[in-house]
C-alpha positions in Angstrom: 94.1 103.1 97.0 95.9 101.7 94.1 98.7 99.3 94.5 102.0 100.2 92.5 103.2 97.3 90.7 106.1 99.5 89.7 109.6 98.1 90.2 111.3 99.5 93.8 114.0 101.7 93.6 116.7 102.0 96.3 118.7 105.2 96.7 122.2 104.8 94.7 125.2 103.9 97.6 126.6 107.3 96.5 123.7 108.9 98.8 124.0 106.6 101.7 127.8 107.8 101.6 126.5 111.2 101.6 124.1 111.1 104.2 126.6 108.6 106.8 128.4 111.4 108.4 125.2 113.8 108.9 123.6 113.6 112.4 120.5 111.9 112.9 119.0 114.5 115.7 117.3 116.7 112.8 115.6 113.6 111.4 114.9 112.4 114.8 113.4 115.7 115.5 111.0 115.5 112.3 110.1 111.8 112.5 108.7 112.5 116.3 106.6 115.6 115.0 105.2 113.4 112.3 104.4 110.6 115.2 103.0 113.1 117.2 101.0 114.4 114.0 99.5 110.9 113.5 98.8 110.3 117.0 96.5 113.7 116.8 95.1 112.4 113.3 94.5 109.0 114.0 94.6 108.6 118.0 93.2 105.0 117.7 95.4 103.6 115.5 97.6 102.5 118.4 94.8 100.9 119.9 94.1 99.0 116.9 97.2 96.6 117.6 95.5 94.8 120.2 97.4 93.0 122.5 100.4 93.5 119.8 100.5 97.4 121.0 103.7 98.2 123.5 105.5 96.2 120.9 108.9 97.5 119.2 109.6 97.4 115.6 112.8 98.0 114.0 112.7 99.3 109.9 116.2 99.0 108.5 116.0 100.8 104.7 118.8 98.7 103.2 119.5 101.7 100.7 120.2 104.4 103.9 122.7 104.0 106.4 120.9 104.6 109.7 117.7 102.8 110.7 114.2 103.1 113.1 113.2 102.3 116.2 109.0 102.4 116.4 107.8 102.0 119.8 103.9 101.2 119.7 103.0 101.7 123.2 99.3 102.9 123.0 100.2 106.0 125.2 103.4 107.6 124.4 104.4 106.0 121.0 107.6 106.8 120.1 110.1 106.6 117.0 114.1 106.4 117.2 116.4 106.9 114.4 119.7 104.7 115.1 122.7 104.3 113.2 122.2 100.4 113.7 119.5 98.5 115.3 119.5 97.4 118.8 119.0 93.7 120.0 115.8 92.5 121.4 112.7 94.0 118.7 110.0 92.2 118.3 110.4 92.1 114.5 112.9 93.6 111.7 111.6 94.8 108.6 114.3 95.5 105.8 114.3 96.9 102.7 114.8 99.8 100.6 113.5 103.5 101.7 110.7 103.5 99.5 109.4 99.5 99.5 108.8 100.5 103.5 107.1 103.9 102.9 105.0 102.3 100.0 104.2 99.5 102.1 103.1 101.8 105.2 101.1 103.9 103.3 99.4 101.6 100.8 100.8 102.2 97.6 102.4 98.8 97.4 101.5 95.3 98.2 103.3 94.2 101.1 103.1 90.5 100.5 104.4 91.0 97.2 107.4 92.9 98.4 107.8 90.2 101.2 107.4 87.1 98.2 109.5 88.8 96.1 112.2 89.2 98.6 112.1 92.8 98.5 111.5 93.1 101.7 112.8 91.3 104.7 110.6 90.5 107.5 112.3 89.2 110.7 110.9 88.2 114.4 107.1 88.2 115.1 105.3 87.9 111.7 101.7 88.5 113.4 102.6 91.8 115.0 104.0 92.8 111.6 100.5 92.2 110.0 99.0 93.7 113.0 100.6 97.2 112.6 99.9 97.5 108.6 96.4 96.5 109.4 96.2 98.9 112.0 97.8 101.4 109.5 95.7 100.2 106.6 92.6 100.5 109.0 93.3 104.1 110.3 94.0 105.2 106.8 97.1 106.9 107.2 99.4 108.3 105.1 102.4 108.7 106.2 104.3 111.0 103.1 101.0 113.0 103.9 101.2 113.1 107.5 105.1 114.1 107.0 105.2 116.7 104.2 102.2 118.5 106.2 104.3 119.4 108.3 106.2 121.7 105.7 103.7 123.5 104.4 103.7 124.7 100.7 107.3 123.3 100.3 106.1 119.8 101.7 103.2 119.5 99.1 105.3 120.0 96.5 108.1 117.7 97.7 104.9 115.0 98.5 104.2 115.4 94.8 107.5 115.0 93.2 108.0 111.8 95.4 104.8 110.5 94.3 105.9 111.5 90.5 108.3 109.0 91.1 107.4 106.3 92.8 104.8 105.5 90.1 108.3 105.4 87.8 106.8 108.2 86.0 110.2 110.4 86.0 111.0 111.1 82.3 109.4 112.5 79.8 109.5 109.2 77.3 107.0 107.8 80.1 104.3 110.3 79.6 101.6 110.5 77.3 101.4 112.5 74.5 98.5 115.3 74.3 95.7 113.1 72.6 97.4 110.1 72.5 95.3 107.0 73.8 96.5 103.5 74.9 96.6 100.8 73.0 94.7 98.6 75.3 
């Protein structure tokens, strides 16, 4: 998979004012499904954590005002969305929406999002590196594994989210029919 080395882009405050008074059960009700979705895909990737599975992770997208809960116990795994993050995780990782998908999923280097201070990574640093190896290892996708789950209207929201994270979102950053690159 290719690493982005595309700048991260948070959500504008205007749509983390938008999205503050909505309730979280829908989401909650969709992240589980895509858990359960990658538990059938991938039902070692758990496993994979070692003696680091049962622990509790807590991803706080600095761009959206809610948070998650990820519990990695090798049976029953589980995800919360919470409007703030409870005490007592095992580690905190913070950042905007799409530095913590890109980092799940591949797409972007997770030590440079953590030197570059894009990402904020709190708690116990092995079982952070332990879950995106155990992700990494089980090669999952999680914008896949999620958009599945919405059929024909998924795929094409997967590709217009991919359009954009690779900052490919106007028309100035395409290339012209025939045109080749200078280097």
């Amino acid at each position: 998979m290719t690493t982005l080395h595309a700048p991260v882009v948070a959500f504008p405050p205007f749509v983390s004012a938008a999205l503050r008074p909505l309730p979280l059960h829908p989401l909650q009700f969709f992240l589980s499904a895509v858990l359960r979705r990658i538990v059938r895909q991938h039902p070692r990737m758990f496993e994979r954590l070692g003696h680091y599975a049962g622990k509790r992770y807590g991803l706080a997208p600095s761009d959206l005002p809610f948070g998650f809960v990820l519990d990695t116990a090798p049976v029953g795994p589980g995800i919360a969305v919470v409007r703030s993050l409870p005490a007592g995780l095992d580690a905190t990782i913070s950042g905007p929406l799409q530095a913590l998908l890109g980092m799940a999923s591949g797409a972007y280097d997770g030590d440079a999002l953590f030197f570059s201070r894009t990402i904020v990574v709190e708690g116990d640093i092995e079982a952070v590196l332990a879950l995106r190896n155990a992700i990494d290892d089980a090669g999952v996708d999680i914008l896949r594994e999620g958009t599945a789950l919405l059929g024909p209207l998924g795929r094409l929201g997967e590709a217009l989210l991919r359009h954009q994270r690779r900052g490919d979102t106007g028309a100035g950053n395409r290339k012209r029919q025939g045109a080749s690159s200078w280097n």
